[in-house]
N, C-alpha and C positions, 0 to 999 in steps of 0.2 A: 468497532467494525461497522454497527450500522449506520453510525455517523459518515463515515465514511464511502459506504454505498448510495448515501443522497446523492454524492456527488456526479456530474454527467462527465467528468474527465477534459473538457474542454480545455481550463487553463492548466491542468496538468500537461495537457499534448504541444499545447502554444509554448509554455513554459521550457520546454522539452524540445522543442524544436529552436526555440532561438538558443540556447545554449549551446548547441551545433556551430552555431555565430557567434558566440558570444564569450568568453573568457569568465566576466563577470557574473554572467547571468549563468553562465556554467559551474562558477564556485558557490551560488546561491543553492542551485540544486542542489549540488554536493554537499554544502550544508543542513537544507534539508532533510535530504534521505538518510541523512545520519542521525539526527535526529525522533525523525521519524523511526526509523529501526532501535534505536534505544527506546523511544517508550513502548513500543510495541514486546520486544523481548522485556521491559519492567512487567508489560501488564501479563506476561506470560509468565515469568517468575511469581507475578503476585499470587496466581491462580496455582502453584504448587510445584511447576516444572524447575529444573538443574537451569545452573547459569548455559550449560552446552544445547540445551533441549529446547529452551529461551529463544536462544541466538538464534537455533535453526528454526524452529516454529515463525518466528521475528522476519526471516530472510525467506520464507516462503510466501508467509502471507504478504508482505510485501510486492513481490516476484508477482503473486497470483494478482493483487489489484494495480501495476503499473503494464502486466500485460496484458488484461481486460482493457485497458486505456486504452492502447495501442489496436490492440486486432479483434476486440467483441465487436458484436454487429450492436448497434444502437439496443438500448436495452429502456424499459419505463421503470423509474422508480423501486415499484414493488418487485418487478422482476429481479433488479439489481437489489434487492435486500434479502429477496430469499436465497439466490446464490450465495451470499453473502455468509449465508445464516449456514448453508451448507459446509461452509471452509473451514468455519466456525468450530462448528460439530467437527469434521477433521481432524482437524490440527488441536480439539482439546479433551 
């Protein structure tokens, strides 16, 4: 997760926006986010939770950093790490 709050969302949004256009570039997504949601509920089952507990923890924290993408106001680095850190603590 904090690997993933490095990130400024940039080519997540661009990514995301041509797939609107695009077919291709729309079954990429779709195979990413599927992916991505599978190691996310792995790493949530690793840490002790149900395969149902997984899935949902998995599709939340998901949820919570592709809608950060979309409608956070620009955020620095450390800022986006200790949100990060918060969701964290949440969801485990």
């Amino acid at each position: 997760m904090e690997i993933a709050a490095k990130d400024d969302n940039r080519l997540e949004k661009a990514m995301r926006i041509w797939a609107i256009h695009d077919v291709r570039a729309m079954a990429s997504i779709k195979r990413v986010d599927l992916q991505r949601l599978d190691y996310l509920e792995h790493l949530f089952s690793k840490i002790g939770f149900s395969q149902t507990d997984s899935a949902l923890r998995a599709q939340v924290t998901y949820a919570v950093k592709l809608g950060w993408a979309v409608i956070a106001p620009p955020r620095t680095p450390s800022e986006r790490l200790a949100e990060i850190r918060l969701v964290y603590n949440a969801l485990t």
